[in-house]
C-alpha positions in Angstrom: 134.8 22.2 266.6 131.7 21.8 264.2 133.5 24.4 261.4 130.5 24.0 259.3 127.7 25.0 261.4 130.2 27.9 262.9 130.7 29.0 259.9 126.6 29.4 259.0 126.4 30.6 262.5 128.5 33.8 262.0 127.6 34.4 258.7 124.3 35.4 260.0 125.3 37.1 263.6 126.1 40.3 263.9 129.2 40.4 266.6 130.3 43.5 265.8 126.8 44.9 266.8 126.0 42.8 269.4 129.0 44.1 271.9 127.7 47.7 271.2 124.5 46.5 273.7 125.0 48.0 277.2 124.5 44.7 278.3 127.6 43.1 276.3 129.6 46.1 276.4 130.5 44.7 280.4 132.2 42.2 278.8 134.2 44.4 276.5 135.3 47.4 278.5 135.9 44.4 281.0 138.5 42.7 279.1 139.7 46.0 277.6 140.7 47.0 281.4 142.8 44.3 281.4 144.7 44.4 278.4 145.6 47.7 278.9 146.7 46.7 282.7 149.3 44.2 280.8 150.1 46.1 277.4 153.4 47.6 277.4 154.3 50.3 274.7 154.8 49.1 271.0 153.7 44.9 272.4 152.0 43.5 269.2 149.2 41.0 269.8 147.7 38.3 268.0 144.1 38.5 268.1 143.3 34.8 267.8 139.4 34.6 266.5 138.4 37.6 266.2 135.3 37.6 265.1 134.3 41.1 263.3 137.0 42.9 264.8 136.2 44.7 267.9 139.3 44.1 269.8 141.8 44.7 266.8 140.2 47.5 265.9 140.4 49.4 269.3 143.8 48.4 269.6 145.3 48.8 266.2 144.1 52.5 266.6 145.8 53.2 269.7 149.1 51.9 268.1 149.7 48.6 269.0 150.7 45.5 266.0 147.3 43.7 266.1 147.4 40.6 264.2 143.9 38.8 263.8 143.0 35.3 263.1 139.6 34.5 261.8 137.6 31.1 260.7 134.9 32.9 258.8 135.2 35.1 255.4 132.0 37.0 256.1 134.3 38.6 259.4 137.1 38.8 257.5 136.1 41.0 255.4 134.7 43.1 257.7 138.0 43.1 259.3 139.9 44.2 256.0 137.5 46.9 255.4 138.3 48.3 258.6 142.4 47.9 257.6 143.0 45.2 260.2 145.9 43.1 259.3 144.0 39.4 258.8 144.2 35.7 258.1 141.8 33.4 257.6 142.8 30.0 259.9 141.6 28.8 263.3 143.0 28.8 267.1 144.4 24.9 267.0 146.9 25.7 264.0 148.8 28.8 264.2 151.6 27.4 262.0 152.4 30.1 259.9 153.6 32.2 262.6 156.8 31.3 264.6 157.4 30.6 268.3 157.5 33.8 270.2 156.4 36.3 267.5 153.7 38.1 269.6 153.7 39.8 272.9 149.8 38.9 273.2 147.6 36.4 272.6 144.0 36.8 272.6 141.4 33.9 272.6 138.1 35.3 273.4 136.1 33.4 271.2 137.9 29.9 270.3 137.2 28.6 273.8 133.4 28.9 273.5 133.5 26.8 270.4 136.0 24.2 270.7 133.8 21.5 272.1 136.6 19.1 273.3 138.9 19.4 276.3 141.8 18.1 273.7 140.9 21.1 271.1 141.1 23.5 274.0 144.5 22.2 274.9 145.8 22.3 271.4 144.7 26.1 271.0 146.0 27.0 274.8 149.2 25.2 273.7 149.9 26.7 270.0 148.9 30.4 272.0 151.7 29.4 274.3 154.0 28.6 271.3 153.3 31.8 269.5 153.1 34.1 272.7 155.9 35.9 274.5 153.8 37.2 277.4 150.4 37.3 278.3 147.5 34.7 277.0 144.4 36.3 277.9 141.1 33.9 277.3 137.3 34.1 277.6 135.7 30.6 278.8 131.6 30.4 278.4 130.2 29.3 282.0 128.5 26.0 282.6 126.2 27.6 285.7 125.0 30.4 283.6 123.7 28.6 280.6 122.4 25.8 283.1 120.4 28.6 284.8 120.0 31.1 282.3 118.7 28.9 279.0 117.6 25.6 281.3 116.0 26.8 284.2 115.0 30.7 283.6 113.7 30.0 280.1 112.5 26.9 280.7 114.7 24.6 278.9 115.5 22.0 281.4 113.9 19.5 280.8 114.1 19.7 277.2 117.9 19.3 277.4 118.1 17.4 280.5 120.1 14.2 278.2 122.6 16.9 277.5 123.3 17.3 281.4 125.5 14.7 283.4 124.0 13.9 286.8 126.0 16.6 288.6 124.5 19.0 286.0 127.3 19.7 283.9 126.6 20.6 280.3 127.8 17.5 278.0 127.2 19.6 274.7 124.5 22.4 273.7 121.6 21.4 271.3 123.6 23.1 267.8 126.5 21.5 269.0 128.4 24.9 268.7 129.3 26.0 272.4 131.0 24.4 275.0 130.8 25.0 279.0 132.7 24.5 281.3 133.2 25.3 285.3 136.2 26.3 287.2 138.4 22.9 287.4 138.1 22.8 283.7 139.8 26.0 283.5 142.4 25.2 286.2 142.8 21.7 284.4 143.9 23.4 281.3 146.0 26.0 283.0 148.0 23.2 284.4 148.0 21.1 281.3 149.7 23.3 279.7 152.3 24.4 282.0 150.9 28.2 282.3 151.0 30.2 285.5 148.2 32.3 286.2 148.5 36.1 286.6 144.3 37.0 287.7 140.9 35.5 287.1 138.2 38.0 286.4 133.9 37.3 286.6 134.3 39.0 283.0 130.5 40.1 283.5 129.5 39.6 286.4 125.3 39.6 286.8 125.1 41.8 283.5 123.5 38.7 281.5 120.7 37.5 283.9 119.0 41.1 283.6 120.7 42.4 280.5 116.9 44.1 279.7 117.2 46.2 283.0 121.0 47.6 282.0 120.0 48.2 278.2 117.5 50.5 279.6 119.3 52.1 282.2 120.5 55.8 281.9 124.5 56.6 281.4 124.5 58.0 285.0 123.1 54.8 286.3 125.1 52.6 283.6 128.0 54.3 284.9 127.0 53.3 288.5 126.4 49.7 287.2 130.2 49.6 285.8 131.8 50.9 289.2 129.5 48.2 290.8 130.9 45.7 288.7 134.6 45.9 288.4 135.0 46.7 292.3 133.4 43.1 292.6 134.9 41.2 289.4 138.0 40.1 291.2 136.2 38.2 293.8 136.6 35.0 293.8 133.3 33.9 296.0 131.3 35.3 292.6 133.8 33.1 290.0 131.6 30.9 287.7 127.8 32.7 288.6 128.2 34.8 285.6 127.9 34.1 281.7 132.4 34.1 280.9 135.3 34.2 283.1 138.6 36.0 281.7 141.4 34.4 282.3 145.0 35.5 282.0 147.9 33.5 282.0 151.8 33.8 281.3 154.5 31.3 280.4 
């Protein structure tokens, strides 16, 4: 994990605003489905990279314990304004809390920007340690930034010595996200002893014409939902879009 550059990275992105887009919002109300499918009354849930607070928020307000973990200050903040209960640390060291002390674990950002297969096991293992439950996780996938940033905007051949000959993505040019494809996920699954409960397309085509839903109307936006979560749980479509959800349970 380049801490550093993360750090600069967030301190001038705007997460908070950025899921309020139509286009993101898939991939919110997406995961937010399947919380609540798992959430039993009064679980608490550690909220492991937080970012501004999107997550915690919703679900401190509806009563759960949210506990939120977060590498920048700048987010932080924002989190403490909001009356989020926060730390400041990052998803391979969860040492100050105990084994078992949360129903929950979320890791929706940490996975994107862990850029080794070792850090990803460390954070998939201390989430293991800390949960009691469910892990639920958001993985960044290699086929939609290969065809999204390389081949739709034209970046292909400017990156092609960051691509291995079967075209998967060694590192990204900032050396901030990391992709990877299905056995990458199911790798770390089984490195870490976890059984999965359901894999999810988290959202789905949204991404590749994210300009056509932001400008949609509700009525057709609404359509565009229905369309999407009575296909998410396909697995022919796993991988073809931008994250994959992934929960998992001891």
């Amino acid at each position: 994990m380049n801490e550093k550059e993360l750090i600069n990275y967030y301190n001038k992105h705007n997460e908070d605003k950025r899921l309020k887009t139509k286009h993101a919002n898939i991939e919110y109300i997406t995961a937010m489905k399947y919380i609540h499918k798992y959430l039993s009354f009064g679980d608490s849930i550690l909220d492991v990279g937080a970012g501004t607070g999107a997550y915690s928020y919703q679900l401190m307000n509806e009563g759960y314990d949210v506990t939120a973990v977060e590498l920048v200050k700048h987010n932080l903040k924002y989190m403490e304004e909001k009356g989020i209960k926060c730390y400041q640390g990052n998803a391979i060291d969860l040492s100050r809390f105990k084994d078992n002390s949360f129903d929950i674990v979320l890791l929706f950002g940490p996975m994107y920007h862990l850029l080794t297969m070792e850090e990803k096991v460390k954070a998939l293992e201390e989430a293991k340690r800390v949960s009691k439950k469910y892990i639920f996780i958001s993985y960044c996938m290699n086929e939609f930034a290969l065809i999204y940033h390389g081949f739709m905007e034209g970046y292909i051949k400017e990156d092609i010595n960051n691509v291995d000959n079967k075209f998967k993505i060694l590192k990204d040019n900032d050396n901030l996200y990391s992709y990877v494809r299905l056995k990458d996920i199911n790798y770390l699954k089984n490195k870490c002893k976890l059984k999965r409960v359901k894999i999810i397309n988290q959202d789905g085509p949204t991404e590749y014409i994210k300009n056509i839903v932001n400008k949609m109307d509700d009525e057709t936006y609404e359509l565009f939902i229905k369309c999407h979560f009575s296909t998410c749980e396909n697995k022919e479509l796993l991988g073809a879009g931008r994250h994959i959800l992934d929960i998992l349970k001891k």
